[in-house]
C-alpha positions as CSV (number, residue, x, y, z in Angstrom):
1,X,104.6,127.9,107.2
2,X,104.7,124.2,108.6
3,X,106.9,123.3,110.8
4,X,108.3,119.8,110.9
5,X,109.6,117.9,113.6
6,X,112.0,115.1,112.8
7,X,114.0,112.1,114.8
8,X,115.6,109.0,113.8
9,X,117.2,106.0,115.3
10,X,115.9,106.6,119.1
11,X,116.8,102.8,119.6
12,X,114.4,102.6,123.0
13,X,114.3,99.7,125.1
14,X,114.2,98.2,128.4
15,X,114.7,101.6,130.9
16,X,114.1,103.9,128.3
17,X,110.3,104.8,129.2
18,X,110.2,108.7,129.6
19,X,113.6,109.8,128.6
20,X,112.2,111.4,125.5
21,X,109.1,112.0,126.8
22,X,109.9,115.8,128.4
23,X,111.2,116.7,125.0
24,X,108.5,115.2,122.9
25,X,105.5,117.4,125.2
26,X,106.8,120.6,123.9
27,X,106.0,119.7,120.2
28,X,102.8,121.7,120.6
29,X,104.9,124.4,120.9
30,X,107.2,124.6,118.1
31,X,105.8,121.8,115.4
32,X,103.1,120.7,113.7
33,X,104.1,117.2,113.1
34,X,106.7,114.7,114.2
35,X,108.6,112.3,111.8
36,X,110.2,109.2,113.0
37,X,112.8,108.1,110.6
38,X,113.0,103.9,111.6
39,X,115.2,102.3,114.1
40,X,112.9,103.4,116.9
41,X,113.7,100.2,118.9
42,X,116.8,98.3,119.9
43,X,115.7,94.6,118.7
44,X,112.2,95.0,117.3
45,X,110.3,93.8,120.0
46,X,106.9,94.2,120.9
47,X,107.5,94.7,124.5
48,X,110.1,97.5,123.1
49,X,107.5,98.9,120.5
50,X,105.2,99.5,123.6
51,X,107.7,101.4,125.4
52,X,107.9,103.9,121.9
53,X,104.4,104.1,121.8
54,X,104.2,105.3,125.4
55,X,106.7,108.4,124.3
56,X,104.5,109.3,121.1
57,X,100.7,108.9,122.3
58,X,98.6,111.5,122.9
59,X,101.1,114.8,121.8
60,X,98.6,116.8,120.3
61,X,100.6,116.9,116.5
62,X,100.5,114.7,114.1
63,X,103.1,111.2,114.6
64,X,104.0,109.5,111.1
65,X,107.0,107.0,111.1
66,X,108.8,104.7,109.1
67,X,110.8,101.3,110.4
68,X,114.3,100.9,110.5
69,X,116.1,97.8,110.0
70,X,116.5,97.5,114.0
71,X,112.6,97.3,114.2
72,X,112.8,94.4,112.1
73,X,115.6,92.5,114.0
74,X,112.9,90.2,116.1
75,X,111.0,89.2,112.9
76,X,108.1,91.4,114.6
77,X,107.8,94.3,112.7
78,X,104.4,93.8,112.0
79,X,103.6,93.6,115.9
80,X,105.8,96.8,115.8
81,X,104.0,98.7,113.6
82,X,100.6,97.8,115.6
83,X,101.7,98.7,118.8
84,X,102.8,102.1,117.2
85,X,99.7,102.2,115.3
86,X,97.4,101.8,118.2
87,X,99.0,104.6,119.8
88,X,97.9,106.8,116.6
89,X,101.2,107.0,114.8
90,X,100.9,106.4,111.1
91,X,103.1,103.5,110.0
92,X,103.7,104.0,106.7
93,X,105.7,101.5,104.0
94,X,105.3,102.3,100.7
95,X,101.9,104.2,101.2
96,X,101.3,107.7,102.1
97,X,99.5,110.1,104.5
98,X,98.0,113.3,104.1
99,X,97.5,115.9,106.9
100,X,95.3,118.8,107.1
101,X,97.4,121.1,108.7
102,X,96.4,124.9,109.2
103,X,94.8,124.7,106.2
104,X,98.0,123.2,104.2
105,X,97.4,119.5,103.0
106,X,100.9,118.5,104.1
107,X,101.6,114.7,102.6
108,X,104.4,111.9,103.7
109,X,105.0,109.3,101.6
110,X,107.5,106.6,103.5
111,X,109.3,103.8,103.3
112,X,112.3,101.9,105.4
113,X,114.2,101.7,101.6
114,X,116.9,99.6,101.9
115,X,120.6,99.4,100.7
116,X,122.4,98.8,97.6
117,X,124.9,102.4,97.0
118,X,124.7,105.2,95.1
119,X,126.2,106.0,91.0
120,X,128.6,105.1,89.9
121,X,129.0,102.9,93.1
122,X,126.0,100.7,93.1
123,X,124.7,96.9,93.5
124,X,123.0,95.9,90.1
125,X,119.9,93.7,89.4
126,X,122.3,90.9,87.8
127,X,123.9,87.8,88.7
128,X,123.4,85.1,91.6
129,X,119.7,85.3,92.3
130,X,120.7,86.6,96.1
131,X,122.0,89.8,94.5
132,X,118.9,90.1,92.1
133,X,116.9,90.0,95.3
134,X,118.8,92.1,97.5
135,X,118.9,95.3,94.7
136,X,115.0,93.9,93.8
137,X,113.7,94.9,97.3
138,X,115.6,97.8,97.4
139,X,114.2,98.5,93.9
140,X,110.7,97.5,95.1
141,X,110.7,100.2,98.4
142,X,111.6,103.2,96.1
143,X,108.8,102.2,93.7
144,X,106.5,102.3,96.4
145,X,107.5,105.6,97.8
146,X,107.3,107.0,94.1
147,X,103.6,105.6,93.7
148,X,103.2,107.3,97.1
149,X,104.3,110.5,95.9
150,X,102.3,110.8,93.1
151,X,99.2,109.6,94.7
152,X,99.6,112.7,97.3
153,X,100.4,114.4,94.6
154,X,97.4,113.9,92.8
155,X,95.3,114.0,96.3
156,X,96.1,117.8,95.6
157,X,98.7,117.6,98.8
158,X,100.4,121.4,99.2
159,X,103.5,119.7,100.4
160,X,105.3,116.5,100.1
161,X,107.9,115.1,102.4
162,X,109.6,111.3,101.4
163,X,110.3,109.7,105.6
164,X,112.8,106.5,104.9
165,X,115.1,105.3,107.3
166,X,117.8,104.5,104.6
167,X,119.3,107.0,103.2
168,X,118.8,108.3,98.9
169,X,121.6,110.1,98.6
170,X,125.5,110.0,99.2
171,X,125.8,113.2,100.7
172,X,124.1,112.9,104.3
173,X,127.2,110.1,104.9
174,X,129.8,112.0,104.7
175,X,131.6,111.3,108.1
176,X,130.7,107.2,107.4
177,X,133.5,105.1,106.4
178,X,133.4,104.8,102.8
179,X,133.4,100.7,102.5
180,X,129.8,101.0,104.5
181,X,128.3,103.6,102.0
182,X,126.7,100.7,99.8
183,X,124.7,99.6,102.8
184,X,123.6,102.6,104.2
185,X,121.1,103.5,101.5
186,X,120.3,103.9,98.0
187,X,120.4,106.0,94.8
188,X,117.2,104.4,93.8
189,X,115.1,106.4,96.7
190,X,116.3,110.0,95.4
191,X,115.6,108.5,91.7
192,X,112.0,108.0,93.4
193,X,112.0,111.7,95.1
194,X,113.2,113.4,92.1
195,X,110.6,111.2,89.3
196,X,107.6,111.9,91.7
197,X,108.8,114.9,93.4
198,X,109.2,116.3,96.9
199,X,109.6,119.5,99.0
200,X,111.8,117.8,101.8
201,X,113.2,114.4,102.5
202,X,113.9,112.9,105.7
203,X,116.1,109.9,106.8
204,X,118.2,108.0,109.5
205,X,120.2,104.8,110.0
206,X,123.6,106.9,109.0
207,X,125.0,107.5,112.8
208,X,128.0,109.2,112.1
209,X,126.6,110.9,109.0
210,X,126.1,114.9,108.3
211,X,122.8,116.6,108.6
212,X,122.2,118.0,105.3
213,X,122.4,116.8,101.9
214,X,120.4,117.2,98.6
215,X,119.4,114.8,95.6
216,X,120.1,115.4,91.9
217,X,116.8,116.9,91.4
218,X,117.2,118.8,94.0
219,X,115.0,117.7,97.4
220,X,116.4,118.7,100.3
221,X,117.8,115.9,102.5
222,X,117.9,116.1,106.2
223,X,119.6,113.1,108.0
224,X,117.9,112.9,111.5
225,X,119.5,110.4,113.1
226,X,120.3,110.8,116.7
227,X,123.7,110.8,116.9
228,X,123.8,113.6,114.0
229,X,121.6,115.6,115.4
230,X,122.1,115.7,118.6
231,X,118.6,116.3,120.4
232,X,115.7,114.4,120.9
233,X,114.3,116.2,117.4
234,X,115.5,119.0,114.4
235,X,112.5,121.1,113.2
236,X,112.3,122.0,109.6
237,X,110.4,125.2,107.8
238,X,108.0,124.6,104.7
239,X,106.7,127.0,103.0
240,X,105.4,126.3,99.6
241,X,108.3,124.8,97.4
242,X,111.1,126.2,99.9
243,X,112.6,124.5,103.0
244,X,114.5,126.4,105.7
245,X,116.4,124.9,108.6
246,X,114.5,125.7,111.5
247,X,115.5,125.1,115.3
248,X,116.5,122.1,116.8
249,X,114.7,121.2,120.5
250,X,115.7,118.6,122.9
C-alpha cells in the first residue's frame, strides 16, 4: 500500500514562512510522498518560491509538484521551479518521475494543463488564431502528460498518478459557478489519463470545487485544493489498480 499525500493551491507569500511547516513534518508518519497540485505561491515570485521551498526541504518523503497559473503570474515560473527544485522537489511539466517506494515503482506524470471546458461544453481548435492558440496549449499540456504516462508506463512503474493543477474532469467543480467551468480545466487532460492510463489523478485551482470525481475511463480524481480540503494535505491509499480515500492530516 502507498500512501499519497496531496495539497493544492497553498498560495504562500510574504508572512507565510512556517505555517505549514508543523503539518508538513508529520509526513514521515502517515505518507510516502507529497503532491503539490500548482498555485503554490501568491504572484510567482522568486522571493515567494523561496518561502515554499523552506516548507518542503528536507521532509524525509518524496516532494513532486506541478505549477499553477498563480506561479506563473510574475513571468518567473522558471525561477520558480528552480528555487523549488534546489530544495529537491521534482518539478514536473509534461515529463514524469518515478519513485522507488517500498519496493513499489510509484510514477507521476504532471503537468499545470490549462483551460478550455469539458464535452459537450468545450473551446475548439477553430477560428481567430487566439482561440486556436489558447485550445493548442491546452491541447499541447495533455499530450505531454499522455507521453508521460506511457513512458512510466513502459519504465515498468507499478503505479501511475497524473499531478495537474487544472482540472480533467467536470465533476471535481461541482460547487463552481457554471459560467467559470470552461476555465477551470479541461476534457482533454482526462482524454490523456484515460488513452495512457492512470491509478489516481490529482488536481487544484477549483476553490470552491468537491473532492472527488472520476474520468470516463474511469481514474479516480481527487481535487486537492485547499479550500476543498480543508487541511494542510488529504492522503490517498494505492494499492495495485485500486485507490481508497485515506485520512486527511493538517
Amino acid at each position: 500500500m502507498i500512501r499519497v499525500a496531496a495539497v493544492g493551491d497553498i498560495h504562500l507569500g510574504p508572512g507565510s514562512a512556517g505555517t505549514l511547516r508543523p503539518a508538513f513534518d508529520t509526513l514521515g508518519d502517515c505518507a510516502d510522498l507529497l503532491l503539490l497540485a500548482g498555485d503554490l505561491t501568491r504572484h510567482g515570485t522568486r522571493e515567494e518560491a523561496r518561502i515554499v521551498a523552506g516548507e518542503v526541504a528536507e521532509l524525509g518523503v518524496p516532494v513532486v509538484a506541478v505549477l499553477g497559473n498563480h506561479d506563473y503570474q510574475s513571468d518567473q515560473e522558471e525561477a520558480v521551479a528552480q528555487e523549488l527544485t534546489a530544495a529537491g522537489v521534482h518539478v514536473l511539466e509534461g515529463t514524469g518521475i518515478a519513485l522507488d517506494i517500498d519496493g513499489t515503482r510509484v510514477g507521476v506524470a504532471g503537468t499545470k494543463g490549462f483551460c478550455g471546458g469539458f464535452a459537450g461544453r468545450s473551446g475548439s481548435e477553430f477560428g481567430e488564431p487566439e482561440m486556436k492558440a489558447f485550445i493548442r496549449y491546452t491541447r499541447t499540456c495533455a499530450d505531454g502528460l499522455e507521453k508521460a504516462l506511457r513512458e512510466l508506463q513502459e519504465d515498468g512503474s507499478d503505479l501511475r498518478i497524473a499531478l495537474t493543477h487544472f482540472s480533467p474532469v467536470s465533476d471535481t467543480l461541482a460547487g463552481e459557478p457554471l459560467e467559470i467551468y470552461p476555465f477551470l480545466g479541461s476534457y482533454l487532460l482526462a482524454e490523456a489519463m484515460d488513452g495512457a492510463g492512470a491509478d489516481l489523478a490529482v488536481h487544484g485551482h477549483a476553490h470552491a470545487g468537491t473532492e472527488h470525481g472520476m474520468t470516463a475511463g474511469g481514474v479516480r480524481v481527487r481535487n486537492v485544493a485547499m479550500p476543498v480540503i480543508d487541511r494542510a494535505f488529504a492522503v490517498y491509499h494505492l494499492h495495485g489498480s485500486a485507490e481508497k480515500p485515506g485520512d486527511g492530516h493538517r
